[in-house]
PAMIFI-924445 format. One record per residue: x, y, z of N, C-alpha, C, O in turn; residue number from 0. Coordinates in Angstrom, 3 decimals, always signed. Example, Ala and Ser with C-alpha at 12.3 -4.5 7.8 and 13.67 -1.06 7.14 Angstrom:
# residues 2
n_xx, n_yy, n_zz, ca_xx, ca_yy, ca_zz, c_xx, c_yy, c_zz, o_xx, o_yy, o_zz, pos
+13.190, -5.690, +7.800, +12.300, -4.500, +7.800, +13.200, -3.300, +7.800, +14.236, -3.319, +8.465, 0;
+12.850, -2.250, +7.080, +13.670, -1.060, +7.140, +12.900, +0.030, +7.870, +13.409, +1.138, +8.039, 1;
***
This chain:
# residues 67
n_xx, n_yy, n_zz, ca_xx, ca_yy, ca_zz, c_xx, c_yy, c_zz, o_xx, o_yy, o_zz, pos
+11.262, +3.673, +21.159, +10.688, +4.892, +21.728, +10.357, +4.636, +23.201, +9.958, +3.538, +23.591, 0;
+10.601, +6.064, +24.290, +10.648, +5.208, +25.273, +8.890, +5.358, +25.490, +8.187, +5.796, +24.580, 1;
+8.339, +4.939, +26.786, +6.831, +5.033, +26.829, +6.345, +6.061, +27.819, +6.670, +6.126, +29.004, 2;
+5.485, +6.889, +27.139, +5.382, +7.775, +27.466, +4.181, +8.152, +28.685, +3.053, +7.777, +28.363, 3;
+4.256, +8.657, +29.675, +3.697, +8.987, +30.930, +2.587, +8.836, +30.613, +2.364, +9.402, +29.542, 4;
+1.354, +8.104, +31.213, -0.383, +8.156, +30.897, -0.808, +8.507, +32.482, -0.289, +7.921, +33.433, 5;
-1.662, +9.381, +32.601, -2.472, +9.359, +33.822, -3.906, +9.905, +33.320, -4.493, +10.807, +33.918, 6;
-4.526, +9.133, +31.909, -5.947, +9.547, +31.373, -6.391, +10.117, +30.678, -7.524, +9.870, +30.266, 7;
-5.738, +11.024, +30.304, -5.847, +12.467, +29.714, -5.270, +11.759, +27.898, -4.269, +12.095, +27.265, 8;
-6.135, +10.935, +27.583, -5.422, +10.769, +26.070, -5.196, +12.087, +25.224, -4.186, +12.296, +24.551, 9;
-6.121, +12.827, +25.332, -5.652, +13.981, +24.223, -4.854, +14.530, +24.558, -4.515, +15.423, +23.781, 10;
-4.190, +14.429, +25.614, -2.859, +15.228, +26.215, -1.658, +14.162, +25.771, -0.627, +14.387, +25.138, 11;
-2.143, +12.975, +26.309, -0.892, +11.915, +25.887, -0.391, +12.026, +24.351, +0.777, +12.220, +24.014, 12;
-1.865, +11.811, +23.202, -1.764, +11.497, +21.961, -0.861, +13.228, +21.131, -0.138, +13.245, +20.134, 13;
-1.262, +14.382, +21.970, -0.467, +15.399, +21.720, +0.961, +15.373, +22.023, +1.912, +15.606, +21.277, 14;
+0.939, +15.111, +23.011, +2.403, +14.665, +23.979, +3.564, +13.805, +22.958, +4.782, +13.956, +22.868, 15;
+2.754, +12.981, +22.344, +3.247, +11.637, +21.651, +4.116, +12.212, +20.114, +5.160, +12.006, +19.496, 16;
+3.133, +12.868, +20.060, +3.330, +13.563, +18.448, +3.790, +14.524, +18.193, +3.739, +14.934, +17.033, 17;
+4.513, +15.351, +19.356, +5.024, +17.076, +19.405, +6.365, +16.116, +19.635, +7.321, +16.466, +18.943, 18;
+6.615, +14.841, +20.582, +8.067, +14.130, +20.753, +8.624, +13.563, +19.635, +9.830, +13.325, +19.559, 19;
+7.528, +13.237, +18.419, +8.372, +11.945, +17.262, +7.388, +12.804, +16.312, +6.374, +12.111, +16.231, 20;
+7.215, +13.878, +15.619, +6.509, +14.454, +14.735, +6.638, +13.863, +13.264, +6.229, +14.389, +12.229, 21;
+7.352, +12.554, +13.419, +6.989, +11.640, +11.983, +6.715, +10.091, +12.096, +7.255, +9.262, +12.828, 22;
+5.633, +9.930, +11.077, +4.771, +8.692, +11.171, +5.808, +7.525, +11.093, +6.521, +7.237, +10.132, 23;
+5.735, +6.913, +12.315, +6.914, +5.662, +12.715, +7.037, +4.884, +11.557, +8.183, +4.442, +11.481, 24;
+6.203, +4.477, +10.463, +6.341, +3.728, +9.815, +6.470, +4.029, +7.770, +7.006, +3.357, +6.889, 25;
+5.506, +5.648, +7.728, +6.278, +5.735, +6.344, +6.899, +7.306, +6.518, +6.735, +8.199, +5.687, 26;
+7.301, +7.375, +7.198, +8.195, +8.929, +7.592, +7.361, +10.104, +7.226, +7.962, +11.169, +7.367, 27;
+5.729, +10.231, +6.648, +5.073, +11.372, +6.581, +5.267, +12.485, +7.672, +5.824, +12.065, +8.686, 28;
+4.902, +13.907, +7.683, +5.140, +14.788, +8.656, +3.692, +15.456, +8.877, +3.417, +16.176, +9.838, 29;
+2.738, +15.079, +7.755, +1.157, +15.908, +7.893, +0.826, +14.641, +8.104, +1.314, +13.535, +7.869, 30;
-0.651, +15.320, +8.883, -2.030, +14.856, +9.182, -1.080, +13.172, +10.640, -1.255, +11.978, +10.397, 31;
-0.509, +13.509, +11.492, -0.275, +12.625, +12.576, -1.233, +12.391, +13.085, -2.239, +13.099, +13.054, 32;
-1.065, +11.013, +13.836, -2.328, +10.936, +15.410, -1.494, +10.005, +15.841, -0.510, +9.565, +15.247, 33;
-2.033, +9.613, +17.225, -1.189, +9.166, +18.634, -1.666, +7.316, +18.033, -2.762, +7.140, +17.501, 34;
-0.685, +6.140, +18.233, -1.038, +5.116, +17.852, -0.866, +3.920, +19.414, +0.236, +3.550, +19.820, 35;
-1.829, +3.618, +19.882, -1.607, +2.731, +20.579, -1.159, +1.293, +20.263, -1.735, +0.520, +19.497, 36;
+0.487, +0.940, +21.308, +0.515, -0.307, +20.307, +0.051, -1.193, +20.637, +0.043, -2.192, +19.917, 37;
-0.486, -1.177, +21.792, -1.854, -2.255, +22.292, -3.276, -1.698, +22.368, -3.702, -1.309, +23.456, 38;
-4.062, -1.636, +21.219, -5.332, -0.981, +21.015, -5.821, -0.741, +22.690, -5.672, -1.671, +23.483, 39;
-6.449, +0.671, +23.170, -6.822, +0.675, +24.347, -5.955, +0.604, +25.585, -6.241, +1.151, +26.650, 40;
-4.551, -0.326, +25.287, -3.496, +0.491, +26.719, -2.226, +0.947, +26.503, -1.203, +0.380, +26.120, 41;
-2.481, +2.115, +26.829, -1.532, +3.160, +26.341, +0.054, +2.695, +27.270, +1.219, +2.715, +26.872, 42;
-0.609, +2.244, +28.810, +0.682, +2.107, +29.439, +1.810, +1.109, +28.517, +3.027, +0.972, +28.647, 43;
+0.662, +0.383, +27.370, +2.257, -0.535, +26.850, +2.812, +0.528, +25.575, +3.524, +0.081, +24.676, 44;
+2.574, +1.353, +25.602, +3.356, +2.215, +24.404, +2.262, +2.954, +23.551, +1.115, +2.507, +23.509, 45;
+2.646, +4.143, +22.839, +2.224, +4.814, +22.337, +3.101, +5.373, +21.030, +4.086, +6.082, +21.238, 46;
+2.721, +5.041, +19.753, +3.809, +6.164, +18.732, +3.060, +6.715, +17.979, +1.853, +6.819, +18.194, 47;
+3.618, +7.133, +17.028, +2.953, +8.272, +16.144, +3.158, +7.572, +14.704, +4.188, +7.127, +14.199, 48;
+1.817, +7.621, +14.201, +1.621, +7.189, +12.488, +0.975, +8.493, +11.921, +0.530, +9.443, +12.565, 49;
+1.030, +8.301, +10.423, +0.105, +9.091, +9.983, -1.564, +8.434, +9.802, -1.770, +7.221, +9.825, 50;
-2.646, +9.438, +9.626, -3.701, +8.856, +10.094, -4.005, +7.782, +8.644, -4.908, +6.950, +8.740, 51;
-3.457, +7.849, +7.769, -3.246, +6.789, +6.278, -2.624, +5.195, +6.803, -2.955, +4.086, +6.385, 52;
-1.631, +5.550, +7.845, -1.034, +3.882, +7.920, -1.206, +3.460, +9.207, -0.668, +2.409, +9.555, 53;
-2.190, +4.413, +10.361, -2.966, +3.769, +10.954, -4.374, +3.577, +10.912, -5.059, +3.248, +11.881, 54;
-4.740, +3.770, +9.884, -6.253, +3.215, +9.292, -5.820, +1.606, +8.205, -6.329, +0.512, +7.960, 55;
-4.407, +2.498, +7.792, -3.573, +0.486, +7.346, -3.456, -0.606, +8.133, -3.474, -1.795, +7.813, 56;
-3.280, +0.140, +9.684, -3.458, -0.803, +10.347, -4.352, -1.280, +11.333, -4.047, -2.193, +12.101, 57;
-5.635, -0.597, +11.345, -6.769, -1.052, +12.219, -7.152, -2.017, +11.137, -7.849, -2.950, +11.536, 58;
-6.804, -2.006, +9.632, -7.388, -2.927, +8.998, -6.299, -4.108, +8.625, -6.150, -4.617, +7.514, 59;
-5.737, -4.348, +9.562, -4.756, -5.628, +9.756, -3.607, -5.614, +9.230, -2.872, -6.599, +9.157, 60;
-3.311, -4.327, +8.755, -1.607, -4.199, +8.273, -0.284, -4.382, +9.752, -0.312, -3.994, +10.920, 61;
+0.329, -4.841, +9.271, +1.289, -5.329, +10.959, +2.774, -4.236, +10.550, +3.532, -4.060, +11.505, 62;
+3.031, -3.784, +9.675, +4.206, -2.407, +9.279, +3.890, -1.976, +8.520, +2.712, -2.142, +8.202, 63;
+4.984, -0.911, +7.527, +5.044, -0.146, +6.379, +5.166, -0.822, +5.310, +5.968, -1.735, +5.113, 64;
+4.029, -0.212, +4.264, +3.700, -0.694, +3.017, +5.034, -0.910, +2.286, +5.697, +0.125, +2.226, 65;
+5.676, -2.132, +1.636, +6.635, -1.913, +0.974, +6.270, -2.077, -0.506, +7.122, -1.895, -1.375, 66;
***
C-alpha cells in the first residue's frame, strides 16, 4: 500500500486510509474499519486499514491474521 499523505489531521488521514482500502488488511472484514498505524504514533511510516477486532489483536501483540 502506498503511504499515504500526513500533515496532522489524523481523522482526516485515518478516513482517507479507509475510504482507499475499505477492507481489513488482514482478515478481509468490510464493517466496523479504523486507520492502523504500522509504527504506533508515526503515521509518516504507513498507515492501513484493519478491522477494529484484529487491531485490538494487535495492540495485544498479535504480529498478522489469525490462522
Amino acid at each position: 500500500m502506498a503511504k499515504p499523505e500526513y500533515q496532522g489531521d489524523w481523522s482526516s488521514l485515518a478516513a482517507a486510509v479507509v475510504a482507499a482500502d475499505p477492507q481489513c488488511g488482514w482478515c478481509g472484514a468490510v464493517d466496523d474499519l479504523c486507520a492502523d498505524h504500522l509504527v504506533p504514533g508515526k503515521p509518516q511510516f504507513g498507515v492501513r486499514t484493519l478491522c477494529r477486532g484484529c487491531n485490538t489483536r494487535r495492540m495485544h501483540g498479535a504480529t498478522g491474521p489469525k490462522r
